[in-house]
N, C-alpha and C positions, 0 to 999 in steps of 0.2 A: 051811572050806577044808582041805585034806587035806594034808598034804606033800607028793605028789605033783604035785599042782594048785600048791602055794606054790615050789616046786622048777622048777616051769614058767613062773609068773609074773618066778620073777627071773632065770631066763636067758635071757629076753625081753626084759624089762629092762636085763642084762646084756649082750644082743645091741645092742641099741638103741643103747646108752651108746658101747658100743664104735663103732658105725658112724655116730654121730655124731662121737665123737672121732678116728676116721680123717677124715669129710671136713673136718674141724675143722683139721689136721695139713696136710693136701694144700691147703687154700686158704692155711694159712697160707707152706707150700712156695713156693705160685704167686708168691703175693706177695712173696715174699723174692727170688723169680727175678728177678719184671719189676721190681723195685726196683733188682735189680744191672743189669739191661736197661737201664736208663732211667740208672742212675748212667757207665755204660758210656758211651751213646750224649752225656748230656750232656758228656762229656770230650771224645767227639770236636769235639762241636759246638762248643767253646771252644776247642779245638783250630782249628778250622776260623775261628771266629770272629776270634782273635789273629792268622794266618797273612790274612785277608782286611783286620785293619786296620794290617797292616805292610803289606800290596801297596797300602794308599790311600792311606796317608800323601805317596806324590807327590802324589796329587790334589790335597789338601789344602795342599800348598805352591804349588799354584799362582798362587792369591789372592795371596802375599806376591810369585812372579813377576809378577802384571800390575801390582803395585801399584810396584816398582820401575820395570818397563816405563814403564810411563803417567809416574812421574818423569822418566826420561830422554827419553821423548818430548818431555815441558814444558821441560826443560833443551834440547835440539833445537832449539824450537821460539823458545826465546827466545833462542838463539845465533845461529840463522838472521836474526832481526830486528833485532836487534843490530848483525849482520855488514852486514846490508840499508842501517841507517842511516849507519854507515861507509862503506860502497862509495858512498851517492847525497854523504856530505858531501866526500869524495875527488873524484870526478865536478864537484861545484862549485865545488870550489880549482884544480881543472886546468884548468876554461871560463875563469875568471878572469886575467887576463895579472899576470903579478909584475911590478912594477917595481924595480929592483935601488938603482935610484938614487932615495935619498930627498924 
């Protein structure tokens, strides 16, 4: 092989390396990008995520509202019955005549 010829082999070589290590370079770029993409986006998305579980938090209080409700309905519900058997034993003291004199 001649110098000429070995002179040519390694800037062939030399071309190669290099246009290998450029797209070597640019994928590693890409990647660096959609990584900041993706670090970017999931911020929003947590962002978005915390703002949606402070809007539910009412929801979630609901359950301790109907569970109060439903208490005082039963509290209601036994004062009404309650009040019922008072008003019929009131009703039977007043059918009844009093006699004053013992």
């Amino acid at each position: 092989m001649t110098d000429a010829q070995l002179l040519a082999a390694w800037l062939i070589g030399l071309g190669v390396a290099a246009v290998v290590v450029l797209l070597a370079a640019a994928l590693l770029l890409m990647i660096l990008f959609t990584a900041r993409s993706i670090l970017g986006h999931g911020a929003e998305a947590l962002a978005a995520a915390e703002d949606i579980a402070r809007d539910t938090q009412v929801i979630w209080a609901l359950a301790d509202t109907n569970e109060v409700a439903a208490a005082i309905l039963a509290t209601a519900e036994e004062i009404e019955q309650n009040g019922g058997a008072i008003a019929a034993a009131l009703r039977e003291t007043e059918a009844q005549p009093v006699s004053v004199i013992g």
